[in-house]
N, CA, C and O of each residue as an XYZ file, in Angstrom:
436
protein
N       0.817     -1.179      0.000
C       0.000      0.000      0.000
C       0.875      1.263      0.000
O       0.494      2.234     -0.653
N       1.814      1.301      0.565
C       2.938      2.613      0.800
C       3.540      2.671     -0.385
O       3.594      3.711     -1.040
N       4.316      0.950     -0.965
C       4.793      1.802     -2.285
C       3.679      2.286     -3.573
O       3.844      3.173     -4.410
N       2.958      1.716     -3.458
C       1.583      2.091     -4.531
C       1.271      4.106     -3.941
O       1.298      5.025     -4.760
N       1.121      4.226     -3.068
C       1.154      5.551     -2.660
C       2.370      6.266     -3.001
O       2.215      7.011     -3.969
N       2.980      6.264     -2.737
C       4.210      6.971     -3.377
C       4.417      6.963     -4.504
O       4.501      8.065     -5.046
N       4.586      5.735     -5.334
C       4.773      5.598     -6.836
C       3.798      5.377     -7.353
O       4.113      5.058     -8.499
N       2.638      5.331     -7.241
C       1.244      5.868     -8.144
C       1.113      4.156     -9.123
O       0.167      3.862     -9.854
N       2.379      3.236     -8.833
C       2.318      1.627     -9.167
C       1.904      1.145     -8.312
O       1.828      1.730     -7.232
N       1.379     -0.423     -8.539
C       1.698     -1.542     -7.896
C       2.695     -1.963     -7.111
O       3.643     -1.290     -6.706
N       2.513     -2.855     -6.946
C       3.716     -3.586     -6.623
C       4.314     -4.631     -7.707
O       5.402     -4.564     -8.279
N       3.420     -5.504     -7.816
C       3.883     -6.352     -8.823
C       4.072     -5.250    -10.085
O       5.256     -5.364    -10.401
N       3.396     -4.158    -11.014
C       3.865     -3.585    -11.684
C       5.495     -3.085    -11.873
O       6.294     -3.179    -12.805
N       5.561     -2.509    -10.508
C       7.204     -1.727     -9.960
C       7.935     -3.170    -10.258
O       8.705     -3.261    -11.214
N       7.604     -4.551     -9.207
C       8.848     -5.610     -9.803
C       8.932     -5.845    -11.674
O       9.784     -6.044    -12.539
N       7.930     -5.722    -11.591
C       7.915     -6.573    -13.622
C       8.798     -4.869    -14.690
O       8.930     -4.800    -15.912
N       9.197     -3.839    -13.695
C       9.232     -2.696    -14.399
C      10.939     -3.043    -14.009
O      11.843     -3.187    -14.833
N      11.019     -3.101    -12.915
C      12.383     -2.786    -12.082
C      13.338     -4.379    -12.029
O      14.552     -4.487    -12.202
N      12.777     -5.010    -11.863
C      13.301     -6.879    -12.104
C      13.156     -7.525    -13.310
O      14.143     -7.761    -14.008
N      11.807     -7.906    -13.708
C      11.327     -9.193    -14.037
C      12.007     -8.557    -15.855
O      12.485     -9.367    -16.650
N      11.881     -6.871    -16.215
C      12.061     -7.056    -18.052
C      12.985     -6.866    -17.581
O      13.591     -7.766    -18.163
N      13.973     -6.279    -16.743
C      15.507     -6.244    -17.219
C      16.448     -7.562    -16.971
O      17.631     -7.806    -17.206
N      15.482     -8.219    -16.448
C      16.203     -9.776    -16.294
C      16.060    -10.875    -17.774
O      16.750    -11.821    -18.154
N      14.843    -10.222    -18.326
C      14.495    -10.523    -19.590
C      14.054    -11.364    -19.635
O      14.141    -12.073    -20.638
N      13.308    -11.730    -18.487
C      12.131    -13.177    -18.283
C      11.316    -13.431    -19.258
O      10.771    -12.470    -19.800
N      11.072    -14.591    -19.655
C      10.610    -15.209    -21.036
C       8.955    -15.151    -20.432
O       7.988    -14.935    -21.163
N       8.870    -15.403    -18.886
C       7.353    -15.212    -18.596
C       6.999    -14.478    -17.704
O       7.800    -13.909    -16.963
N       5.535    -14.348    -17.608
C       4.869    -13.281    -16.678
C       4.928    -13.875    -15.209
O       4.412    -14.989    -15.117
N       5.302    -13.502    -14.388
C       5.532    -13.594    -13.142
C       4.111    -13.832    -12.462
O       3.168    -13.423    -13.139
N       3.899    -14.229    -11.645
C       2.375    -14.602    -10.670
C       2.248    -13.862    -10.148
O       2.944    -13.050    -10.758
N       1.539    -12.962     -8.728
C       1.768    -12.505     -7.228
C       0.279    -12.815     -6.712
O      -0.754    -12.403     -7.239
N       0.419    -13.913     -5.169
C      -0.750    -13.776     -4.581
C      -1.605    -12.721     -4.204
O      -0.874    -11.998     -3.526
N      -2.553    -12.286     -4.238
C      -2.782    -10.774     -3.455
C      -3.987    -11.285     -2.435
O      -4.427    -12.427     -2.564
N      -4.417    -10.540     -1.585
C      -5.494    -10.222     -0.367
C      -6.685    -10.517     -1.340
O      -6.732    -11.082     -2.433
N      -7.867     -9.780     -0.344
C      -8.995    -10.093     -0.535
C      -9.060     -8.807     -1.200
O     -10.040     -8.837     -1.944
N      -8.361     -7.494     -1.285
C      -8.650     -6.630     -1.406
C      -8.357     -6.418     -2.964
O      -8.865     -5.509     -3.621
N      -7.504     -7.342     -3.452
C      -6.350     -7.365     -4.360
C      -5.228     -6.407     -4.244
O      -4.990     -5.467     -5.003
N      -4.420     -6.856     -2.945
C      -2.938     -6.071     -2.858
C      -2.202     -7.029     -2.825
O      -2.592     -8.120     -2.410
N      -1.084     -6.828     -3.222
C      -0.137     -8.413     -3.583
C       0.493     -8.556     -1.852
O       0.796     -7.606     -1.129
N       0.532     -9.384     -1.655
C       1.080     -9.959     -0.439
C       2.685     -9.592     -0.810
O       2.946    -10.114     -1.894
N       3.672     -8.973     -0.343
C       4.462     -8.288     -0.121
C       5.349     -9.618      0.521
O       6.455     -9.920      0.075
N       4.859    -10.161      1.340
C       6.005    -11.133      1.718
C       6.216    -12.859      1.817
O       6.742    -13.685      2.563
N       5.411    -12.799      0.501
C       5.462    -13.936     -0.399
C       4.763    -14.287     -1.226
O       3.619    -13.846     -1.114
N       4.987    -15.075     -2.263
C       4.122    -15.873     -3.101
C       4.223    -15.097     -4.330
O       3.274    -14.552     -4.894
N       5.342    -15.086     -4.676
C       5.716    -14.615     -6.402
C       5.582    -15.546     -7.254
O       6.776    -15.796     -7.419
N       5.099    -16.182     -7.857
C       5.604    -17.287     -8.456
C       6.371    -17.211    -10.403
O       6.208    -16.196    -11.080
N       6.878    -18.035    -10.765
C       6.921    -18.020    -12.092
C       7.857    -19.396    -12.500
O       8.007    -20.322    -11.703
N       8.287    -19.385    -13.477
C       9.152    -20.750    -14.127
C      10.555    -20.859    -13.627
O      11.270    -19.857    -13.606
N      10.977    -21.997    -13.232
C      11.742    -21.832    -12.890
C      13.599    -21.276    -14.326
O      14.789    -20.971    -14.248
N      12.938    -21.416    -14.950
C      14.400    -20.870    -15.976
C      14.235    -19.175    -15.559
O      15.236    -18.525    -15.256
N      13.124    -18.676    -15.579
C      13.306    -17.066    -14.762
C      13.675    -16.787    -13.427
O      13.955    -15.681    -12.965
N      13.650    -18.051    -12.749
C      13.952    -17.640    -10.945
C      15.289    -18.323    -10.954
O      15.921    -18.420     -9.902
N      15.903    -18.954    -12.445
C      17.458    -19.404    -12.710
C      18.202    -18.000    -13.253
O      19.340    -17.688    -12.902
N      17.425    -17.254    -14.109
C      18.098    -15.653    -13.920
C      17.816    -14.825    -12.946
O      18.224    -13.697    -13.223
N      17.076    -14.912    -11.487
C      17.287    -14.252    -10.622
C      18.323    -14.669     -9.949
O      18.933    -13.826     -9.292
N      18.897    -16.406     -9.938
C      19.866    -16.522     -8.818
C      20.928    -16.197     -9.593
O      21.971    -15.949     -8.988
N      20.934    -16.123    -10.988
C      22.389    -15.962    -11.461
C      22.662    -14.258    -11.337
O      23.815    -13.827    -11.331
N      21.629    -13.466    -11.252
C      21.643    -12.063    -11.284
C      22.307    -12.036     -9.769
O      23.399    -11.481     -9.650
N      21.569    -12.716     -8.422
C      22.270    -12.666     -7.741
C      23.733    -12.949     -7.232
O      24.319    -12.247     -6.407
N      24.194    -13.971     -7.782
C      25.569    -14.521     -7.922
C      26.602    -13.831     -8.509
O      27.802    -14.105     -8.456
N      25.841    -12.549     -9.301
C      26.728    -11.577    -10.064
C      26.551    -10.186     -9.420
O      26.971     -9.164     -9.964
N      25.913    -10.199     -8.242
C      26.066     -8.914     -7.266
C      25.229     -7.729     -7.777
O      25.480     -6.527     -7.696
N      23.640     -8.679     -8.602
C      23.040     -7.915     -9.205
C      22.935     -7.515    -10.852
O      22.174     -7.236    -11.779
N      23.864     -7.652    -10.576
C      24.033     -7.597    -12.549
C      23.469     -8.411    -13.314
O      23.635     -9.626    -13.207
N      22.826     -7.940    -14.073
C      22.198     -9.089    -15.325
C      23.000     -8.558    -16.587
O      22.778     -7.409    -16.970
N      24.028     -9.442    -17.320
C      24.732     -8.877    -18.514
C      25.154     -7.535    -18.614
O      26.353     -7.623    -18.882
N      24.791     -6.117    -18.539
C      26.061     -5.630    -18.830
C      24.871     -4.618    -17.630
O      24.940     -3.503    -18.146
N      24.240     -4.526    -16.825
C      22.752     -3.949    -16.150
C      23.232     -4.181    -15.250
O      23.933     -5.190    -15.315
N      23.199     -3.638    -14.224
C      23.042     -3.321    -12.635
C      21.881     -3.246    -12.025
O      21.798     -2.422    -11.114
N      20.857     -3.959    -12.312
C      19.878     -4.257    -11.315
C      19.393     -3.958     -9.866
O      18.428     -3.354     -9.399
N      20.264     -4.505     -9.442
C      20.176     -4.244     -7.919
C      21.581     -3.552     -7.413
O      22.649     -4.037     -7.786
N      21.547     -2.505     -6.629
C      22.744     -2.039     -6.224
C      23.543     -3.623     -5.121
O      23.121     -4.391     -4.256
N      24.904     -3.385     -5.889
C      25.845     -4.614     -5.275
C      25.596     -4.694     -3.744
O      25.582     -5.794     -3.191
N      25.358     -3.299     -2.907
C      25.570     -3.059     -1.417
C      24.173     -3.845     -0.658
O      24.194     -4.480      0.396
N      22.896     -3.562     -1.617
C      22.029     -4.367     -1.424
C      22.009     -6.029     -1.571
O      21.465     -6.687     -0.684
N      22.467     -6.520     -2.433
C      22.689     -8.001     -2.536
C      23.525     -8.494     -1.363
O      23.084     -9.230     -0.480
N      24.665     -8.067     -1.424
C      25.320     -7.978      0.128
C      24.681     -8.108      1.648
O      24.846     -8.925      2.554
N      23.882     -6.932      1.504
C      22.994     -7.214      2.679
C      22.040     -8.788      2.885
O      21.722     -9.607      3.748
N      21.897     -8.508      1.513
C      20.748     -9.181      1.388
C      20.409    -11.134      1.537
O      19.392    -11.803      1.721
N      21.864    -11.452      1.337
C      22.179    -12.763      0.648
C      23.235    -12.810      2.732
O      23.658    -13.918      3.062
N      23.435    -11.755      3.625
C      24.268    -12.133      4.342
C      22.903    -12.438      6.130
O      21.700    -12.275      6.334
N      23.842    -12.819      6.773
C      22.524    -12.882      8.218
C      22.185    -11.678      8.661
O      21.507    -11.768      9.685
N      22.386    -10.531      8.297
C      22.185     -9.182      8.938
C      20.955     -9.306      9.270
O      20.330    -10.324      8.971
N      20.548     -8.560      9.765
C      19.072     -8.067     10.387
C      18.308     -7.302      9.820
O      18.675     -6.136      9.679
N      17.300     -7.628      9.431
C      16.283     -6.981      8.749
C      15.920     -7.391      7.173
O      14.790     -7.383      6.683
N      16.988     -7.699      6.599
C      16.853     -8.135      5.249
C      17.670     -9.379      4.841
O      18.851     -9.238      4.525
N      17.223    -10.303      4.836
C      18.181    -11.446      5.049
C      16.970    -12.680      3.638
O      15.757    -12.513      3.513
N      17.615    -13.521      3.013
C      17.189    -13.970      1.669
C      17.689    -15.768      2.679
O      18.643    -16.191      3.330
N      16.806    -16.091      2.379
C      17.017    -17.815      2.942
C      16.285    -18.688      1.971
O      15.170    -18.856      1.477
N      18.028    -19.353      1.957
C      17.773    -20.534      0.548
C      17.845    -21.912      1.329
O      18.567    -22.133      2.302
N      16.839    -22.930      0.640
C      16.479    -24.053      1.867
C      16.861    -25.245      0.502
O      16.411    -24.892     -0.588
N      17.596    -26.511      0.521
C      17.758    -27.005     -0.392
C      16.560    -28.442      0.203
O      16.482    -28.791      1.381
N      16.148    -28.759     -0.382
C      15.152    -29.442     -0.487
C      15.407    -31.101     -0.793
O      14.731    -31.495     -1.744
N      16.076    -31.917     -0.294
C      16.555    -32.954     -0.821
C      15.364    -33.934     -0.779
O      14.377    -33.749     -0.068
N      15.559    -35.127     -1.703
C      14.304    -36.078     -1.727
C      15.382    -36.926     -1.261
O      16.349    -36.657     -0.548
N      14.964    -38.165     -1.890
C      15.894    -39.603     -1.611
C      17.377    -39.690     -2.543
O      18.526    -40.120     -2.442
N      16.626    -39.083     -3.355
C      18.017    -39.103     -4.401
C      18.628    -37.653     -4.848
O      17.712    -36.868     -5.093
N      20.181    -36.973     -5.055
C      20.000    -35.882     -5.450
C      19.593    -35.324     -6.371
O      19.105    -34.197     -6.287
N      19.688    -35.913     -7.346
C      19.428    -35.885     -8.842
C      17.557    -34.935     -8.505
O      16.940    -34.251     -9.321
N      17.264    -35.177     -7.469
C      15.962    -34.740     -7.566
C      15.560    -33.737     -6.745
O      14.379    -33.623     -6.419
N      16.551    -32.878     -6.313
C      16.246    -32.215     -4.862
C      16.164    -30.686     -5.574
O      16.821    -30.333     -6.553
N      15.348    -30.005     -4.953
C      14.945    -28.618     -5.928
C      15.989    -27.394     -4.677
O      16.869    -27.411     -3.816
N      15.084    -26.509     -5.404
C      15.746    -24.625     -4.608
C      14.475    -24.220     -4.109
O      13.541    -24.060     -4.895
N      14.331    -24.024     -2.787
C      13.198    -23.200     -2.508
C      14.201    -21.759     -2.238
O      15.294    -21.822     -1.675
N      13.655    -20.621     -2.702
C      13.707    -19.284     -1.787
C      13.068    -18.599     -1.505
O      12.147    -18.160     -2.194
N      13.377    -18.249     -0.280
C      12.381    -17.047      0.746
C      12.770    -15.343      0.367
O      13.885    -14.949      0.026
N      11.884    -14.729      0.484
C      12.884    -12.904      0.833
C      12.200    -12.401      1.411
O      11.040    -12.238      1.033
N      12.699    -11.918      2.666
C      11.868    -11.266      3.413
C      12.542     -9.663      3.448
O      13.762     -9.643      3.289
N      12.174     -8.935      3.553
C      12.756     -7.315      3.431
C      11.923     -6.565      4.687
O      12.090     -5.366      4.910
């Protein structure tokens, strides 16, 4: 609701403006929203996973997607470390075999 007030967007609009085309995602991204229709802010993005394979590689590059700066480096930093307040938790998911074990990730901000 605050960033929609300020920036006269969404939310999911602002990510698909500010993330999802400069990452150059082949698809449209999901977002759960309320009853009200406001996107739930602290979870439930969904999309394919070959687009949430260019978010981790964007992350692994300190933000950068190809020659783009995305996210400021100081933020990924924060973001990917245990600090307080903004902290990104990756849970590996193993089955019986590895060959089969997925990526869940969380972001909480």
């Amino acid at each position: 609701m605050c960033v929609t007030k300020v920036t006269g967007q969404s939310l999911s609009s602002l990510a698909s403006d500010w993330l999802w085309k400069p990452l150059q995602a082949e698809h449209a991204a999901l977002w759960h929203t309320d009853e009200k229709e406001m996107e739930l802010a602290y979870c439930c993005f969904n999309s394919n996973a070959r687009d949430f394979a260019r978010f981790g590689k964007m992350m692994l590059h300190m933000g950068r997607w190809n020659e783009t700066q995305i996210l400021d480096s100081a933020f990924v930093r924060l973001a990917t470390s245990p600090a307080f307040g903004a902290t990104l938790w990756l849970f590996l998911l193993v089955r019986r075999q590895p060959r089969h074990s997925s990526l869940f990730t969380s972001a909480v901000f």
